[in-house]
PyMOL Python script that loads the backbone (N, CA, C, O; Angstrom):
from pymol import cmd

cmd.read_pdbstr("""\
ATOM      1  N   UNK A   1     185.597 -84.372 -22.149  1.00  0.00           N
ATOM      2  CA  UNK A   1     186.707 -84.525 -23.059  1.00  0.00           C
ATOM      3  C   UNK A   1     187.058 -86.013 -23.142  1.00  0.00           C
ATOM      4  O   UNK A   1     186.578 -86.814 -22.339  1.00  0.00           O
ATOM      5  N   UNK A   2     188.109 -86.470 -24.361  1.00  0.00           N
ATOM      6  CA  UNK A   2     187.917 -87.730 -24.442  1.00  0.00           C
ATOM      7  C   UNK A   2     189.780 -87.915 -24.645  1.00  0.00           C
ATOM      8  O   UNK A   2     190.648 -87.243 -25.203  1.00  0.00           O
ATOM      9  N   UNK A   3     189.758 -89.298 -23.796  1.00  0.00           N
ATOM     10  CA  UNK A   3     191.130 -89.870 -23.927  1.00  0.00           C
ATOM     11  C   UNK A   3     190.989 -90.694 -24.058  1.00  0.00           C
ATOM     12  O   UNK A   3     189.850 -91.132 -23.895  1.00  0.00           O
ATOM     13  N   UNK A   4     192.288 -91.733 -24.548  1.00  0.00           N
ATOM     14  CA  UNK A   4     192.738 -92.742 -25.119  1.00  0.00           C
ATOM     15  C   UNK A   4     193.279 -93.271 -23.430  1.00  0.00           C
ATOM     16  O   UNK A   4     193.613 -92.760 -22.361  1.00  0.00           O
ATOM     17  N   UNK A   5     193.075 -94.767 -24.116  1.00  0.00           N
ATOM     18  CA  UNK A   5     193.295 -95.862 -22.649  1.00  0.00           C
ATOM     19  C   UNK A   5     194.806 -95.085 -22.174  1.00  0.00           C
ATOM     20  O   UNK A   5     194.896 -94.638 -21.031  1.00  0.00           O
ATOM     21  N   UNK A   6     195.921 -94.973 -23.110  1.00  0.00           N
ATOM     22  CA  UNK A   6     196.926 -94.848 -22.900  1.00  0.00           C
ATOM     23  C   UNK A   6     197.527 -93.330 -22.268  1.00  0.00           C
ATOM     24  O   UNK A   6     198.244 -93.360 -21.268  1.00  0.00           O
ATOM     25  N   UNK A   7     197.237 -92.237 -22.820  1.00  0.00           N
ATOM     26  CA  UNK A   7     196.882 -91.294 -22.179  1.00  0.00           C
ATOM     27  C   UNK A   7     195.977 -90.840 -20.419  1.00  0.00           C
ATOM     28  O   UNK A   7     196.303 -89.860 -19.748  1.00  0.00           O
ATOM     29  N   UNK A   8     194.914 -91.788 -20.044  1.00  0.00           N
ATOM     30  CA  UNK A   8     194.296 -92.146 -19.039  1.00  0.00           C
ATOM     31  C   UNK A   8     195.448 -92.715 -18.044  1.00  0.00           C
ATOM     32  O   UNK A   8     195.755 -92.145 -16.997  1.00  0.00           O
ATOM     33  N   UNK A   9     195.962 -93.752 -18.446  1.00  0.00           N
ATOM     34  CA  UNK A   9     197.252 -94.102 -17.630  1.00  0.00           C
ATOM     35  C   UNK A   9     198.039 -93.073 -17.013  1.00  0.00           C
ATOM     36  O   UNK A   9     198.284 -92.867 -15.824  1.00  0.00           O
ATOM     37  N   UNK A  10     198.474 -92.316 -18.316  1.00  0.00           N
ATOM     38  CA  UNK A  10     199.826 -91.395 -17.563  1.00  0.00           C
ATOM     39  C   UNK A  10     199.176 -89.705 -16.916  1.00  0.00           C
ATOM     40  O   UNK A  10     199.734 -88.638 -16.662  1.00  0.00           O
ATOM     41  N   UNK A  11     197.761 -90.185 -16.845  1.00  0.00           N
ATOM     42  CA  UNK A  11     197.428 -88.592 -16.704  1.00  0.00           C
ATOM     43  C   UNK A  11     196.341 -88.893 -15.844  1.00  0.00           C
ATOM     44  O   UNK A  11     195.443 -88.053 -15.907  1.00  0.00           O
ATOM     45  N   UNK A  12     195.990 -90.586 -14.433  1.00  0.00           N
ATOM     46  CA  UNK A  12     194.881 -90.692 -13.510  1.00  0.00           C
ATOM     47  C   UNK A  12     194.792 -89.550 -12.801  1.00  0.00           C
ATOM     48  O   UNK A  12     193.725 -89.001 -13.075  1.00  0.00           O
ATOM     49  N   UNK A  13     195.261 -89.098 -12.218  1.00  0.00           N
ATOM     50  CA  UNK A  13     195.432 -87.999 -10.948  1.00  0.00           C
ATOM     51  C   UNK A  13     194.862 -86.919 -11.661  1.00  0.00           C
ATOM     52  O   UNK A  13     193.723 -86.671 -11.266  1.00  0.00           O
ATOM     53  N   UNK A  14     195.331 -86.069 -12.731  1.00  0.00           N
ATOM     54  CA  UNK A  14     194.619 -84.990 -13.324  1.00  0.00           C
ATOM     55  C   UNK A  14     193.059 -85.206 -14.152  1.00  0.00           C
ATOM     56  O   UNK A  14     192.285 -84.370 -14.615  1.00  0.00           O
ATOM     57  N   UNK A  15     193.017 -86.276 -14.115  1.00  0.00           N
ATOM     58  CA  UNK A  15     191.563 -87.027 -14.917  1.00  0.00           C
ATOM     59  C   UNK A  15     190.854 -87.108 -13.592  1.00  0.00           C
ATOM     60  O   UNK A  15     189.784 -86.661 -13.178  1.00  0.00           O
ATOM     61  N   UNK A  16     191.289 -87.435 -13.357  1.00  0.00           N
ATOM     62  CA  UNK A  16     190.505 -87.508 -11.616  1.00  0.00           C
ATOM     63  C   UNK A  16     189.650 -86.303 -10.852  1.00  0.00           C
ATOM     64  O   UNK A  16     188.542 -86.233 -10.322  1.00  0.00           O
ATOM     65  N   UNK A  17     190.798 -85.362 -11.090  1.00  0.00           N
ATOM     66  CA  UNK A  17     190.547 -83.713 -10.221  1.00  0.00           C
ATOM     67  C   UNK A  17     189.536 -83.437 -11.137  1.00  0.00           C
ATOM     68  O   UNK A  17     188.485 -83.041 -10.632  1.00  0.00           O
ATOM     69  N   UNK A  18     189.583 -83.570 -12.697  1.00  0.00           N
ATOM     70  CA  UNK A  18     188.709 -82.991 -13.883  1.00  0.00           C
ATOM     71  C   UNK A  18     187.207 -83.605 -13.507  1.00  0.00           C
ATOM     72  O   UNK A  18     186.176 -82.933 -13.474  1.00  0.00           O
ATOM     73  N   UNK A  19     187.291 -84.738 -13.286  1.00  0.00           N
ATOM     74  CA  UNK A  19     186.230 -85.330 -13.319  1.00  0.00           C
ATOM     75  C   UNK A  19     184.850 -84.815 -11.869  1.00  0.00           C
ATOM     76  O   UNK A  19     183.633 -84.626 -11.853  1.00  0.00           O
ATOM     77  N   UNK A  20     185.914 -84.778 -10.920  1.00  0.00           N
ATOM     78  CA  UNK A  20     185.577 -84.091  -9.379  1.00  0.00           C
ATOM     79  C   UNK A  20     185.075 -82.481  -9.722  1.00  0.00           C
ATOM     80  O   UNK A  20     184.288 -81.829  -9.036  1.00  0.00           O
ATOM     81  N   UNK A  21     185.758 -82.032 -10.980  1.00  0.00           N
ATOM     82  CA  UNK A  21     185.410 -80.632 -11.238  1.00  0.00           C
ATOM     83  C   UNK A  21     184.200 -80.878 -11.505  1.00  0.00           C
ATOM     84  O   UNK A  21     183.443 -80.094 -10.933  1.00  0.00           O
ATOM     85  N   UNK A  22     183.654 -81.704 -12.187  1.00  0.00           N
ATOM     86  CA  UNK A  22     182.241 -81.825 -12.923  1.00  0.00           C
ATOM     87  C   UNK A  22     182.721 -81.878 -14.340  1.00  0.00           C
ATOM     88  O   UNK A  22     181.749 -81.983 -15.089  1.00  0.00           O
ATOM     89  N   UNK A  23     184.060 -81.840 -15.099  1.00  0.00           N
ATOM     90  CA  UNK A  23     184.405 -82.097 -16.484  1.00  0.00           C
ATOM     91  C   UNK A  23     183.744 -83.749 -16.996  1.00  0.00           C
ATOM     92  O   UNK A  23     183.711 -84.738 -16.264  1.00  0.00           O
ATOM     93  N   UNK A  24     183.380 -83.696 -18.087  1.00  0.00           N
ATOM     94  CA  UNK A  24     183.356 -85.048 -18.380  1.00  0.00           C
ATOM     95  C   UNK A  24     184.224 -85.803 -18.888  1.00  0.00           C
ATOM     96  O   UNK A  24     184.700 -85.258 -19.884  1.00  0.00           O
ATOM     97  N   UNK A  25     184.697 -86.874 -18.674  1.00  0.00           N
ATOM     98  CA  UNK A  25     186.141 -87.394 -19.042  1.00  0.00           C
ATOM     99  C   UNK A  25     185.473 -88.901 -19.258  1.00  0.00           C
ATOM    100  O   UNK A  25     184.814 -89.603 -18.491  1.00  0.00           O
ATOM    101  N   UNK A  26     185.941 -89.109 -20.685  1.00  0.00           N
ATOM    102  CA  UNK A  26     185.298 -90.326 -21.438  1.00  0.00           C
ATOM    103  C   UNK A  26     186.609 -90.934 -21.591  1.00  0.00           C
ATOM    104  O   UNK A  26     187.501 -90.124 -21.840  1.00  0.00           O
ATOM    105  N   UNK A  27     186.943 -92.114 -21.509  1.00  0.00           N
ATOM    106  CA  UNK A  27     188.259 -93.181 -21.657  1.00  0.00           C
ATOM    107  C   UNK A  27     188.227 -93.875 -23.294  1.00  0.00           C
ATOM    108  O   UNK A  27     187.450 -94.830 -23.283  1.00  0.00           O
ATOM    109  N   UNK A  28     188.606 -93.745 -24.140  1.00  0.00           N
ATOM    110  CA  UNK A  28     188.378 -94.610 -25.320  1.00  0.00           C
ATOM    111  C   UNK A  28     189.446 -95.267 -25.635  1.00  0.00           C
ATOM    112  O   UNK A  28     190.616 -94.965 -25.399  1.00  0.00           O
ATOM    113  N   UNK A  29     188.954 -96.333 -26.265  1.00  0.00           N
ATOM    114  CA  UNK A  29     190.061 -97.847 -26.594  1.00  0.00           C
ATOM    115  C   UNK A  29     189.445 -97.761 -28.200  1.00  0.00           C
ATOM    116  O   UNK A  29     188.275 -97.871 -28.568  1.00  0.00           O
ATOM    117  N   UNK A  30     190.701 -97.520 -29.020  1.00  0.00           N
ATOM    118  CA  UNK A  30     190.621 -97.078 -30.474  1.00  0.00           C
ATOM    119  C   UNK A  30     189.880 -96.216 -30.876  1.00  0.00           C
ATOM    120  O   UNK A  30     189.262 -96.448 -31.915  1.00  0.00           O
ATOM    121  N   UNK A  31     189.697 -94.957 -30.201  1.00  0.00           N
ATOM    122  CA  UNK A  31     188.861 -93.727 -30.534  1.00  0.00           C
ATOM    123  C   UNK A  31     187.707 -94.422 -30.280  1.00  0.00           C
ATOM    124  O   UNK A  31     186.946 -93.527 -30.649  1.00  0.00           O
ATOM    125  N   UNK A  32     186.794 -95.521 -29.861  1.00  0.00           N
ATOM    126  CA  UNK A  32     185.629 -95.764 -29.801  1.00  0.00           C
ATOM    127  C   UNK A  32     185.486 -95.724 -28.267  1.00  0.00           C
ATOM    128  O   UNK A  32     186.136 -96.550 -27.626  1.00  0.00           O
ATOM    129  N   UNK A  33     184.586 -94.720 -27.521  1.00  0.00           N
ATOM    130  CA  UNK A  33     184.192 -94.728 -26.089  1.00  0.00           C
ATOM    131  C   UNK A  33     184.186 -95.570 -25.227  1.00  0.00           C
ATOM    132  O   UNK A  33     183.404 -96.351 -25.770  1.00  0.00           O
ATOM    133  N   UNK A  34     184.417 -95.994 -24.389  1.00  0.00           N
ATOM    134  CA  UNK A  34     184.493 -96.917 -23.634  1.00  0.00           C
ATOM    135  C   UNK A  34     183.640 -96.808 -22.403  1.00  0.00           C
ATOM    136  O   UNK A  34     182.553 -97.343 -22.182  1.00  0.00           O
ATOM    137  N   UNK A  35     184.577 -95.754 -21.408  1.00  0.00           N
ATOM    138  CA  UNK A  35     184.262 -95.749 -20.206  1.00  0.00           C
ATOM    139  C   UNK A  35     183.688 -94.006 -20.055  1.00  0.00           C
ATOM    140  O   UNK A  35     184.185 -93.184 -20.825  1.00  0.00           O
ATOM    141  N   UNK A  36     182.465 -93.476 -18.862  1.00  0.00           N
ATOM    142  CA  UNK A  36     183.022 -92.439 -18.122  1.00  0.00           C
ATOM    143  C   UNK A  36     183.792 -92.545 -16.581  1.00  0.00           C
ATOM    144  O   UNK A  36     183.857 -93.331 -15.637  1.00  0.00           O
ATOM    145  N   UNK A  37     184.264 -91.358 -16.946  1.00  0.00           N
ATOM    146  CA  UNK A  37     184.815 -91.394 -15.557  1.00  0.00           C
ATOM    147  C   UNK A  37     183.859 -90.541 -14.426  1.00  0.00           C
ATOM    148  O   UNK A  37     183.794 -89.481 -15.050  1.00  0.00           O
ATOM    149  N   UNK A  38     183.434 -90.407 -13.753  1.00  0.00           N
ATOM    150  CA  UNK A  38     182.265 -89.858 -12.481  1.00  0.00           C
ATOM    151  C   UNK A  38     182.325 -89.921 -11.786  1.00  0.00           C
ATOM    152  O   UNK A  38     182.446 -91.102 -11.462  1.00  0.00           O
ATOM    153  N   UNK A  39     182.339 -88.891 -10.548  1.00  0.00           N
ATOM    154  CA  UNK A  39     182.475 -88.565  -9.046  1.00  0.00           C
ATOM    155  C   UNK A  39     181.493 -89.548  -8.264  1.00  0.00           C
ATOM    156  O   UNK A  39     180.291 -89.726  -8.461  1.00  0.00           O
ATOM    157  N   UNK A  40     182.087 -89.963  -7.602  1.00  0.00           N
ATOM    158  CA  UNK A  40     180.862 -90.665  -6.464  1.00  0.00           C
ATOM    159  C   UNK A  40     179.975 -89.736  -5.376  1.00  0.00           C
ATOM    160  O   UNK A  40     180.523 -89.027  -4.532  1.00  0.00           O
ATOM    161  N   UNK A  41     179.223 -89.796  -5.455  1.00  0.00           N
ATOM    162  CA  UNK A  41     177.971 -88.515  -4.988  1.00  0.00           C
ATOM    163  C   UNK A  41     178.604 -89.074  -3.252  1.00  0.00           C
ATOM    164  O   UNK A  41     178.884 -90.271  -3.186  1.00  0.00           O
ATOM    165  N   UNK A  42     178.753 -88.443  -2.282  1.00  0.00           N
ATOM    166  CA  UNK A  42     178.609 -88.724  -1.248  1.00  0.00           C
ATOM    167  C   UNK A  42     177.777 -89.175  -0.512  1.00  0.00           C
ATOM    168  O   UNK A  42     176.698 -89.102  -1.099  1.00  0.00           O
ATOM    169  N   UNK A  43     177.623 -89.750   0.778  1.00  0.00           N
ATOM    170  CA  UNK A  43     176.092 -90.684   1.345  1.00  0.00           C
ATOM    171  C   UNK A  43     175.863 -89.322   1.696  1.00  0.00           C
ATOM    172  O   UNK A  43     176.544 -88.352   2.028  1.00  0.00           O
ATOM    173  N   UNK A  44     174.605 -89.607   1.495  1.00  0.00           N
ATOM    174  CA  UNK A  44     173.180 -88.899   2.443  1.00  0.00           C
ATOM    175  C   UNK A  44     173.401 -88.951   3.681  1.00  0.00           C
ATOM    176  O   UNK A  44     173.828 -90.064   3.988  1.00  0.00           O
ATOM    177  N   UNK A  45     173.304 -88.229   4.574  1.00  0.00           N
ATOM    178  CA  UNK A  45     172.984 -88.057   6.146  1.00  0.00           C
ATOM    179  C   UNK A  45     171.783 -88.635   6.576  1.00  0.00           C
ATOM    180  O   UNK A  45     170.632 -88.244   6.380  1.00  0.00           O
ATOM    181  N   UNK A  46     172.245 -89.741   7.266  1.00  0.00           N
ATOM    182  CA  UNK A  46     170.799 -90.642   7.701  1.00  0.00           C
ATOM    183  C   UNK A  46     170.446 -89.398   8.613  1.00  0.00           C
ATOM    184  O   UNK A  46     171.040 -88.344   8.842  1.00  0.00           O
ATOM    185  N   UNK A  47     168.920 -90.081   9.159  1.00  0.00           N
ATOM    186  CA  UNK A  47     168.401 -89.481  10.279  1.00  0.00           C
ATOM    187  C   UNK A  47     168.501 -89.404  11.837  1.00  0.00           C
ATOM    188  O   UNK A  47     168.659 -90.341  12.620  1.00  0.00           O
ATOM    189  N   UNK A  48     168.401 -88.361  12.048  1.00  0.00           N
ATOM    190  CA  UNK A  48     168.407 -87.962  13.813  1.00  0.00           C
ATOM    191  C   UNK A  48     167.126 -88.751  14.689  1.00  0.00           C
ATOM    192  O   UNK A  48     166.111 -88.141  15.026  1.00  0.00           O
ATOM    193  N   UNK A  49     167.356 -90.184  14.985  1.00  0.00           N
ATOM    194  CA  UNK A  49     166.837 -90.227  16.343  1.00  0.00           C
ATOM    195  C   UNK A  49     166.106 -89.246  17.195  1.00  0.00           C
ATOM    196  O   UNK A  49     166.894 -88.872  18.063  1.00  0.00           O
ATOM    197  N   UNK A  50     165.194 -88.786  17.302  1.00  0.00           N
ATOM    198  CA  UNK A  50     164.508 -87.298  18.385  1.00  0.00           C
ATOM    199  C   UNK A  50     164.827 -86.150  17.631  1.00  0.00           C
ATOM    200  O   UNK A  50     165.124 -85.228  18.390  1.00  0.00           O
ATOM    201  N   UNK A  51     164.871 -85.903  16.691  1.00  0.00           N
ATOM    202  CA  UNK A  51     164.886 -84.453  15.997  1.00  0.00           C
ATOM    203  C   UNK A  51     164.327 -83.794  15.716  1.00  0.00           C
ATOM    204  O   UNK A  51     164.725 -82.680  15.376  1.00  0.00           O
ATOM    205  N   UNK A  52     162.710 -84.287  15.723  1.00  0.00           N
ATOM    206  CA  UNK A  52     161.317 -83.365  15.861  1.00  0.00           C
ATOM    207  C   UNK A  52     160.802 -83.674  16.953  1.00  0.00           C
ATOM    208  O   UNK A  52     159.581 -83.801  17.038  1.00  0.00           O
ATOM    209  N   UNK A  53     161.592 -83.852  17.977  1.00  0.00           N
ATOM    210  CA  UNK A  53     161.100 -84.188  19.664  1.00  0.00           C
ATOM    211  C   UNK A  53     160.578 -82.675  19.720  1.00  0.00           C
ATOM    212  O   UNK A  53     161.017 -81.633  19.234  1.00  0.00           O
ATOM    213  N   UNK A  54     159.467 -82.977  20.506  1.00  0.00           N
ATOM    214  CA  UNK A  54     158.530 -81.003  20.809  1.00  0.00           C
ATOM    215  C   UNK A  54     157.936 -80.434  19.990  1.00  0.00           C
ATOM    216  O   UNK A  54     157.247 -79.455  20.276  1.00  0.00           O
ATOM    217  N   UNK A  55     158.108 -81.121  18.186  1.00  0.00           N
ATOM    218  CA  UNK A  55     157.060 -80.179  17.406  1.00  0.00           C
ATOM    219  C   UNK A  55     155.817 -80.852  17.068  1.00  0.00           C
ATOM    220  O   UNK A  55     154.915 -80.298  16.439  1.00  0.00           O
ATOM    221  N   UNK A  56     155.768 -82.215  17.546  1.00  0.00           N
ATOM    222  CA  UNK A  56     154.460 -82.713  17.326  1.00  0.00           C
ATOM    223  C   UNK A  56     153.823 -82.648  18.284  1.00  0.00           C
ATOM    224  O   UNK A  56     154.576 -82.627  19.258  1.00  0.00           O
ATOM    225  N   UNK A  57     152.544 -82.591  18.627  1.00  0.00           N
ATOM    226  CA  UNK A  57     151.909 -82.870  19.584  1.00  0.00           C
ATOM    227  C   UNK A  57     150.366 -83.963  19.063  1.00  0.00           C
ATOM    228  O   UNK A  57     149.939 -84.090  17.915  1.00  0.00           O
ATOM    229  N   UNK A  58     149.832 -84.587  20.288  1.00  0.00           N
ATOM    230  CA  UNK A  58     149.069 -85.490  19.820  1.00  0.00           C
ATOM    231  C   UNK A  58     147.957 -85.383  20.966  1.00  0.00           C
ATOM    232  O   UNK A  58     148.206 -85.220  22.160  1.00  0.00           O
ATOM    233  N   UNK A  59     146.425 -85.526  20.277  1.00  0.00           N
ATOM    234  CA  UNK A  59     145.589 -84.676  21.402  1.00  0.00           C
ATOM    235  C   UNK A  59     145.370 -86.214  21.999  1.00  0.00           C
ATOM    236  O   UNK A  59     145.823 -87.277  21.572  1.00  0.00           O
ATOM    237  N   UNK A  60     144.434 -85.921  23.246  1.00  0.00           N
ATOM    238  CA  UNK A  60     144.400 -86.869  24.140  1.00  0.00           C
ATOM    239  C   UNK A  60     142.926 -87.676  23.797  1.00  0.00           C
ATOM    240  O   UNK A  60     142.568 -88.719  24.344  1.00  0.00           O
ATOM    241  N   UNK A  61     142.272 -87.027  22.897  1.00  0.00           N
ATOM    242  CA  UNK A  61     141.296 -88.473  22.796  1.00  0.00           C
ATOM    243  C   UNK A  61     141.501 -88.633  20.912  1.00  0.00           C
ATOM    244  O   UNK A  61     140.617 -88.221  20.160  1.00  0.00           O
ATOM    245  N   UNK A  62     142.592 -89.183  20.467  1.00  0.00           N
ATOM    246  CA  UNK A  62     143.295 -88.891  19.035  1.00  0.00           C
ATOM    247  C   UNK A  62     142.872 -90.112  19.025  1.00  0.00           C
ATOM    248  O   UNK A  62     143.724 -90.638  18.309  1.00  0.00           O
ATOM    249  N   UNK A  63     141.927 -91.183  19.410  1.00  0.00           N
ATOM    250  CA  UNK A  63     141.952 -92.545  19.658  1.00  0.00           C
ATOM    251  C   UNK A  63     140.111 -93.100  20.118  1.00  0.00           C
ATOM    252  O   UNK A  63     139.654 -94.243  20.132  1.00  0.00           O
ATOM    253  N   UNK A  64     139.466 -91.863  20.420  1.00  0.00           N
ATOM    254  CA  UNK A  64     138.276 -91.752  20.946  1.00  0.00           C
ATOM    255  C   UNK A  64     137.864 -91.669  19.398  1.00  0.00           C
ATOM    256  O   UNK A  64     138.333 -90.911  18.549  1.00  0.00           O
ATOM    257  N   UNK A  65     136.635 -92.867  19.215  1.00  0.00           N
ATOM    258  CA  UNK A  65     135.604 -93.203  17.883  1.00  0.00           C
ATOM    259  C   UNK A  65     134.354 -92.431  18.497  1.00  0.00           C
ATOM    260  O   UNK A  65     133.973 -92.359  19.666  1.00  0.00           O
ATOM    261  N   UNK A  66     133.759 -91.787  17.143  1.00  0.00           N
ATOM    262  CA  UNK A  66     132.211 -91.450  17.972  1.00  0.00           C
ATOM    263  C   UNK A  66     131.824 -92.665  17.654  1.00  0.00           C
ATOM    264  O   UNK A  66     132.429 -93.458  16.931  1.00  0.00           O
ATOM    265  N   UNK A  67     130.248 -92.902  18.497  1.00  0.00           N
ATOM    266  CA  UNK A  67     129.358 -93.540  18.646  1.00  0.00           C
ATOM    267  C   UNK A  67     128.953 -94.782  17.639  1.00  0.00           C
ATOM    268  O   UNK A  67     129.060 -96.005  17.732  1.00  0.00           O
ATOM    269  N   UNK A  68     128.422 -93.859  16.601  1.00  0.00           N
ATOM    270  CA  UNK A  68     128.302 -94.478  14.931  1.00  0.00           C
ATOM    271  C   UNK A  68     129.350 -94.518  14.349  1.00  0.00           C
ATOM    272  O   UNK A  68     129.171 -94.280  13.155  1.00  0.00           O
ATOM    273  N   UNK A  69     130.431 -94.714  14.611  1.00  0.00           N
ATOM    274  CA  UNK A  69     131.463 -94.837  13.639  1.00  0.00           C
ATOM    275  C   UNK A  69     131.314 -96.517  12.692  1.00  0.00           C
ATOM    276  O   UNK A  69     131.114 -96.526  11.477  1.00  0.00           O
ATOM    277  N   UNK A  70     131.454 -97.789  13.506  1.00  0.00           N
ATOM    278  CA  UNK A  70     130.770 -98.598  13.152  1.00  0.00           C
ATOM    279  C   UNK A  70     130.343 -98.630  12.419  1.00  0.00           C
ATOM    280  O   UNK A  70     131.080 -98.918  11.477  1.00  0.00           O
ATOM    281  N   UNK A  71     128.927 -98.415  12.060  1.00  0.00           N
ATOM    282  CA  UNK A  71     128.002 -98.210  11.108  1.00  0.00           C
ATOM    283  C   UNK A  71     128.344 -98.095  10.090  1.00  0.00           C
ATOM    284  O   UNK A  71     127.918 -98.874   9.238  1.00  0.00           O
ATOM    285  N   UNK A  72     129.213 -97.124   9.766  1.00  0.00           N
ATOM    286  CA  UNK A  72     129.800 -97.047   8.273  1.00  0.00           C
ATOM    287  C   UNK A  72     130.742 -98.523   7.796  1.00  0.00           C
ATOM    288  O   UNK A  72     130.911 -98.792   6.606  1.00  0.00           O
ATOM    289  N   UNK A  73     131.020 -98.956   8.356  1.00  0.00           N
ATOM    290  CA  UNK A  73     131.786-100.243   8.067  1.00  0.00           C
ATOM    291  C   UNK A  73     130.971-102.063   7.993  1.00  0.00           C
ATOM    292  O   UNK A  73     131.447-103.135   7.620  1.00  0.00           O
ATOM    293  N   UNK A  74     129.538-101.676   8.563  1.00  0.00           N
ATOM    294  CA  UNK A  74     128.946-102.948   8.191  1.00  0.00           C
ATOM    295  C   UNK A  74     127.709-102.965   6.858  1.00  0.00           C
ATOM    296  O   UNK A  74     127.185-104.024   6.515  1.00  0.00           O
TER     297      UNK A  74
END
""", "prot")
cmd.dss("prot")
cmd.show_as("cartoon", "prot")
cmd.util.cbc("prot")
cmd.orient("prot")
């Protein structure tokens, strides 16, 4: 929905809640659009330090080349 600069003034708080609803609330200065108004998305939840501690495992020769491996590279 669309308001006038002046209207926006006396009505922030309910433009606000509208906007948080997911309404779209456009600000216009002489009926020509101006601004939207839009919720700020909340941060993301960084990551957990050790939070797939125990589901990986890693075999013990994960590091052992065969023989000819070499070979392919000269």
């Amino acid at each position: 929905m669309q308001y006038n600069v002046h209207e926006a003034k006396s009505q922030l708080s309910a433009l606000i809640a509208k906007a948080e609803a997911g309404e779209e609330v456009i600000i216009a200065r002489a009926n020509a659009p101006a601004v939207r108004l839009v919720p700020i998305e909340p941060p993301k939840q960084g990551r957990v330090l050790g939070e797939a501690k125990g589901l990986v495992s890693i075999a013990e020769d994960f590091d052992t080349l065969p023989d000819d491996f070499m070979e392919h590279f000269e």
